[in-house]
C-alpha positions as MATLAB code, in Angstrom:
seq = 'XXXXXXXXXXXXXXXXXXXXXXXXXXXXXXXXXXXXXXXXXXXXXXXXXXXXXXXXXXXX';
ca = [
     -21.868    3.364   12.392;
     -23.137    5.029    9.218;
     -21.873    8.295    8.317;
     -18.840    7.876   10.818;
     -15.668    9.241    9.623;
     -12.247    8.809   10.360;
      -8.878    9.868    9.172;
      -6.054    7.665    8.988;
      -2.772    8.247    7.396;
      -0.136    6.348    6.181;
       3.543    6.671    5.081;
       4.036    5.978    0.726;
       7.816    5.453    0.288;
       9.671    5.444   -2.687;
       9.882    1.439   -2.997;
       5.456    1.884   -2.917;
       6.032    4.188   -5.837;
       8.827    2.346   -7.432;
       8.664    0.340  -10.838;
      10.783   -2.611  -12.143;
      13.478   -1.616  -14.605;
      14.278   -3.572  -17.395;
      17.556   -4.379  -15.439;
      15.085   -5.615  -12.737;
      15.805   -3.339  -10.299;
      13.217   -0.795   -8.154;
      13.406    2.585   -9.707;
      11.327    5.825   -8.995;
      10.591    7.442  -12.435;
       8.882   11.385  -12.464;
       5.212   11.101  -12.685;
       1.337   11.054  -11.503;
       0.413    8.549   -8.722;
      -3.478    8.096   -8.063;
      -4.886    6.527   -4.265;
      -7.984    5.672   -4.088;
      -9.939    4.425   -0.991;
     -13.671    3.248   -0.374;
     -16.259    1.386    1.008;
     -16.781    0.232   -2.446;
     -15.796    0.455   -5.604;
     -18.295    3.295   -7.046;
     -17.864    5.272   -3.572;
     -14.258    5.977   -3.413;
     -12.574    9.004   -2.359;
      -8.466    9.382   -4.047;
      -5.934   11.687   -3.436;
      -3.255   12.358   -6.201;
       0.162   12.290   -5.489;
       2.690   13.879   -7.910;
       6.686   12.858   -8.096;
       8.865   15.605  -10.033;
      12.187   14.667   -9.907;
      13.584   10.931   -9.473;
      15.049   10.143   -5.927;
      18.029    8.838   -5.753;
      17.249    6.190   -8.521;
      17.525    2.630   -7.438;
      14.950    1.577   -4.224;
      15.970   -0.668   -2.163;
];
């Protein structure tokens, strides 16, 4: 219906924030994570998700 909302959540692990290394392996670096979610592109609504110290290093 139009105008219906609903709130959903969702777990974001360390391998959905990890990068590739240049040894090729996943790796959670310190940094600023965006998420961004929408009916469409020009009517999105984002939360911001911030990482301060690296986890253990390598994700498996």
């Amino acid at each position: 219906m139009p105008g219906e909302r609903t709130e959903v959540s969702f777990p974001v692990g360390a391998r959905t924030l990890a990068s590739v290394t240049r040894g090729w392996e996943r790796a959670v670096e310190p940094g600023e994570f965006a998420i961004e979610t929408g009916p469409s592109s020009d009517r999105t609504r984002g939360a911001r998700l911030v990482v301060t110290a690296p986890t253990n290093g390598i994700c498996r």
